[in-house]
N, C-alpha and C positions, 0 to 999 in steps of 0.2 A: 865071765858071766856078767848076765847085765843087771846093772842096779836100777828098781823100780822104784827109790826113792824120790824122784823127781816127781811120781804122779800126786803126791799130796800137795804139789808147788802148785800155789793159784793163777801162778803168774803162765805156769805150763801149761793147766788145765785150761786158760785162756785161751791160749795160743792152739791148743790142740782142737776147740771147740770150734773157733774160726779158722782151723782148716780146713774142720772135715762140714762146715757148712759152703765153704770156699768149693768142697769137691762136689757137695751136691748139688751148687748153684751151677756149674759148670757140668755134670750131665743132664739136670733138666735143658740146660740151654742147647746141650750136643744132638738130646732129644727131640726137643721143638725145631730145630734145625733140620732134623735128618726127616722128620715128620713133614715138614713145611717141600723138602725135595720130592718129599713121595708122594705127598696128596698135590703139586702143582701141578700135575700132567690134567686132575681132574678140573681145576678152577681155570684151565687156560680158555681161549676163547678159540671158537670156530666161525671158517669162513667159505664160502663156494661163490663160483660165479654163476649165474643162472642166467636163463636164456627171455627174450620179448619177442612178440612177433604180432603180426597184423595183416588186416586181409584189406584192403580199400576194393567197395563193390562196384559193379558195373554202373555208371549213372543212370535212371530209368530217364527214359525217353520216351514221349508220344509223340502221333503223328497222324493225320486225317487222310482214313482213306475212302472218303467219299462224305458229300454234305450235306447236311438235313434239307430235304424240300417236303412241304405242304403240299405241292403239285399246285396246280388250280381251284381254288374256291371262290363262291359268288357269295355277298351279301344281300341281306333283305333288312325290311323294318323293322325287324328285331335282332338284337345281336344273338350272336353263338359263339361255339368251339368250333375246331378241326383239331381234336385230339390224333399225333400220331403216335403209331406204339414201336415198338425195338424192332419188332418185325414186319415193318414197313407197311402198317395193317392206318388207317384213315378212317377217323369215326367222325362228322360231323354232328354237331347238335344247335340249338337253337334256329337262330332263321338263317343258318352257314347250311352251304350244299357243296358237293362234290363236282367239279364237272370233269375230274378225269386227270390227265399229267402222270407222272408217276411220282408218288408220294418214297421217300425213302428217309428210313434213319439213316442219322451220321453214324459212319464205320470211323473205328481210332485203332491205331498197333501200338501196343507198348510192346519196347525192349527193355532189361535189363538182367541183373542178376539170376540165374535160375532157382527155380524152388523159391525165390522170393514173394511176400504177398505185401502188397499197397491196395490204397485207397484211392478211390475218385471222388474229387469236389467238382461239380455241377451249380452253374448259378443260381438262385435265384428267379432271374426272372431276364430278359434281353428284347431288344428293340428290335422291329422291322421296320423302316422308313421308306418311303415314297415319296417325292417330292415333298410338299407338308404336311402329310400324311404320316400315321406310325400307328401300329398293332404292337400287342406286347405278347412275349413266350412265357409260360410259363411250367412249373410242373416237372422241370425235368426229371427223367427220368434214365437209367442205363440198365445195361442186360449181362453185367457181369456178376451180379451177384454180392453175397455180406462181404465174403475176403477173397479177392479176384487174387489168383496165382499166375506167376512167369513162367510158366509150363517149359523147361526148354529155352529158356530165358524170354519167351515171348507171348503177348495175349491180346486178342482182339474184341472186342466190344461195341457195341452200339447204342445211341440214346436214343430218346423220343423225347415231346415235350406237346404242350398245347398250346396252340395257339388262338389266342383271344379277339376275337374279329368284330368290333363295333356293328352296331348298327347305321345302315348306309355306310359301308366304309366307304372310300373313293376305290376306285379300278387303280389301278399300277401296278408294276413290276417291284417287288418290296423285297427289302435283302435287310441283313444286320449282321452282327458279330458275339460270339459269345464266348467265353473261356472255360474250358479243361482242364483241369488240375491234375496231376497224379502224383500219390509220394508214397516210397517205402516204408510201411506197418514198423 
């Protein structure tokens, strides 16, 4: 039989106390341990590769398919216009007359992207020279409209513009240059 004597021994009950804290420190930790293997699956980290892509668009281009003329006007003692319109229509006013030529807006083709819509920049205002002589354009004006579309990836348009004709201008054969702009919206 066993003798329970011992358990009033302080020296035992010591010893017995810091076992059984020795065992409990040793399942919380078996605890946290076996706890820390179960919940790592949720704290790990996730990773994919995903995909980029990109589309580079057709360059828009223009291109003159035919160039603005005035036709023939005469001056007199007083200046005027020769306003011309998109539809090749010649208004003069002031002491400016018509005597006839065929008057035609500039035709332009842009290409580029389909279903895209751009913008047209039109000067200000451009020179017609004659020896040393010069009229000035102004007014421009085009016949595509707020937001011109590449219908097909293609679209064509025409300007007009006024041209401002002195009083006595000189007679001559008078030309200039003026720039177009187009850019994709």
């Amino acid at each position: 039989m066993r003798s329970f004597e011992h358990i009033n021994d302080k020296a035992f009950q010591a010893k017995f106390k810091k076992d059984c804290q020795m065992k409990i420190s040793l399942k919380i930790a078996a605890a946290a341990a076996l706890t820390s293997l179960v919940f790592s699956g949720a704290a790990s980290a996730a990773s994919l590769t995903s995909t980029a892509s990109a589309t580079i668009a057709t360059p828009i281009a223009i291109s003159q398919t035919s160039p603005m003329s005035f036709g023939t006007v005469t001056s007199s003692a007083s200046a005027g216009t020769a306003v011309l319109t998109t539809a090749n229509g010649l208004t003069p006013t002031g002491g400016v007359s018509s005597l006839g030529g065929t008057p035609t807006a500039a035709g332009f083709a842009v290409t580029g992207s389909s279903g895209a819509t751009y913008s047209i920049t039109l000067p200000t205002t451009a020179t017609l020279s004659s020896g040393g002589s010069s009229m000035t354009v102004s007014s421009f004006n085009h016949s595509a409209g707020n937001t011109p579309t590449l219908t097909g990836g293609t679209a064509t348009f025409k300007v007009g513009a006024t041209l401002n004709i002195n009083a006595n201008q000189a007679a001559g054969a008078y030309s200039g240059t003026y720039a177009v702009t187009t850019n994709y919206n």
